[in-house]
C-alpha positions as protocol buffer text, in pm:
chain_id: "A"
residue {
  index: 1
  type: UNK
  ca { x: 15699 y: 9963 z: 6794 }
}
residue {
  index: 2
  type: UNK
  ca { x: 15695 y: 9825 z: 7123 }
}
residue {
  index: 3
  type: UNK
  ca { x: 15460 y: 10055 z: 7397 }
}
residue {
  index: 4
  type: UNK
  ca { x: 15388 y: 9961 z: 7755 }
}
residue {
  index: 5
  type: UNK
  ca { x: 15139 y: 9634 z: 7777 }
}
residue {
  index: 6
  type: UNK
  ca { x: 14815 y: 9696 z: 7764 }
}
residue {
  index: 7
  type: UNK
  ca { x: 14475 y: 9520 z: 7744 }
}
residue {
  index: 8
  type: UNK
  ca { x: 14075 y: 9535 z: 7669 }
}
residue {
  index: 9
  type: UNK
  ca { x: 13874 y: 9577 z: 7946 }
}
residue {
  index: 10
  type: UNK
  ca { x: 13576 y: 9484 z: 7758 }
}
residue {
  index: 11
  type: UNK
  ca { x: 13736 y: 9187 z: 7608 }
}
residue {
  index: 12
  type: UNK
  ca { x: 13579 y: 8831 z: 7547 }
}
residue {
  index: 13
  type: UNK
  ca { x: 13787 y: 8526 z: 7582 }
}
residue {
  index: 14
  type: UNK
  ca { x: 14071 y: 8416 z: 7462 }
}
residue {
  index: 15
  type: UNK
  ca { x: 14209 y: 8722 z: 7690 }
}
residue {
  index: 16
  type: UNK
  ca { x: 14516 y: 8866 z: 7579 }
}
residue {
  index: 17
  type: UNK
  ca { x: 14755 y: 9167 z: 7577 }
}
residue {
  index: 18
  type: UNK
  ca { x: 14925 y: 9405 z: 7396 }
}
residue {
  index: 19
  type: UNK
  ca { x: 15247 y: 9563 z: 7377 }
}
residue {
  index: 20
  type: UNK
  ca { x: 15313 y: 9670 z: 6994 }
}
residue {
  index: 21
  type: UNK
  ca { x: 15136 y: 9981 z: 6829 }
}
residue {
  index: 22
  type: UNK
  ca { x: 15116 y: 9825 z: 6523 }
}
residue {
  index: 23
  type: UNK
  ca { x: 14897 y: 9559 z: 6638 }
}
residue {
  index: 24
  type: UNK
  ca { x: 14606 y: 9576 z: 6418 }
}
residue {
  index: 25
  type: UNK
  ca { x: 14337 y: 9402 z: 6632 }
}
residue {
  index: 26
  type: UNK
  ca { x: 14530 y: 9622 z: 6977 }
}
residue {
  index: 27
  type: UNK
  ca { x: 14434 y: 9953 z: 6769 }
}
residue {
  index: 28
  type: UNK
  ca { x: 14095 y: 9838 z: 6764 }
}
residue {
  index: 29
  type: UNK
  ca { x: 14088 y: 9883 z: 7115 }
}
residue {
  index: 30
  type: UNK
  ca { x: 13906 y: 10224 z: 7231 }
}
residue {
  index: 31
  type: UNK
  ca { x: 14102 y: 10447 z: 7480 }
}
residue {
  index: 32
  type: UNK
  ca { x: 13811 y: 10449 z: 7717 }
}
residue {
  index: 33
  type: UNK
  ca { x: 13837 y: 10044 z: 7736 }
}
residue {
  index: 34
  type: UNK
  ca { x: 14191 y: 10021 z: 7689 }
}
residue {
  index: 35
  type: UNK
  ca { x: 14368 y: 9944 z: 8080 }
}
residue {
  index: 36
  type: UNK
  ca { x: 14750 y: 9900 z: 8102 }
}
residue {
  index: 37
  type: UNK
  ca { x: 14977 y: 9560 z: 8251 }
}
residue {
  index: 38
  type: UNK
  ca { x: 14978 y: 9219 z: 8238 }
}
residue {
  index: 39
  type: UNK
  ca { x: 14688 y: 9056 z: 8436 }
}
residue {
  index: 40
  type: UNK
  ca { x: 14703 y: 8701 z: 8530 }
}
residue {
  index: 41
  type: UNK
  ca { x: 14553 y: 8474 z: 8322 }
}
residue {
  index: 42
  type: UNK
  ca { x: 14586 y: 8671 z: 8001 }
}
residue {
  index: 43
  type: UNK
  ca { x: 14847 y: 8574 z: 7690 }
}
residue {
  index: 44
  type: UNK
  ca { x: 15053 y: 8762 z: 7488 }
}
residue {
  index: 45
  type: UNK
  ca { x: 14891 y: 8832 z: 7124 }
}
residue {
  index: 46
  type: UNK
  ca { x: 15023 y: 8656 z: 6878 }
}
residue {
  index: 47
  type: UNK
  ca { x: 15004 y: 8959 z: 6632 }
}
residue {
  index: 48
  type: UNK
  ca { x: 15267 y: 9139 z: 6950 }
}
residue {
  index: 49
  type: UNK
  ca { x: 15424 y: 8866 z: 6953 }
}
residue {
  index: 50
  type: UNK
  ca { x: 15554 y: 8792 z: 6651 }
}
């Protein structure tokens, strides 16, 4: 199901975001790290994406 973007702010490269809540590696994400929109610079996962 598609949710408002949303991305790791503890992240490593490649940086990416998220917009699915069936995205397994975007439920890994805790709340406390988790930071909503689409920064620059960052891709859409491919897991979201498909």
């Amino acid at each position: 199901m598609k949710v408002a973007a949303y991305y790791s702010t503890v992240d490593k490269p490649p940086y990416v975001w998220h917009d699915d809540s069936n995205c397994p590696t975007g439920k890994q994400i805790k709340d406390s790290d988790k930071a909503y929109g689409k920064p620059a610079g960052y891709t859409h996962c491919k897991d979201c994406n498909a």
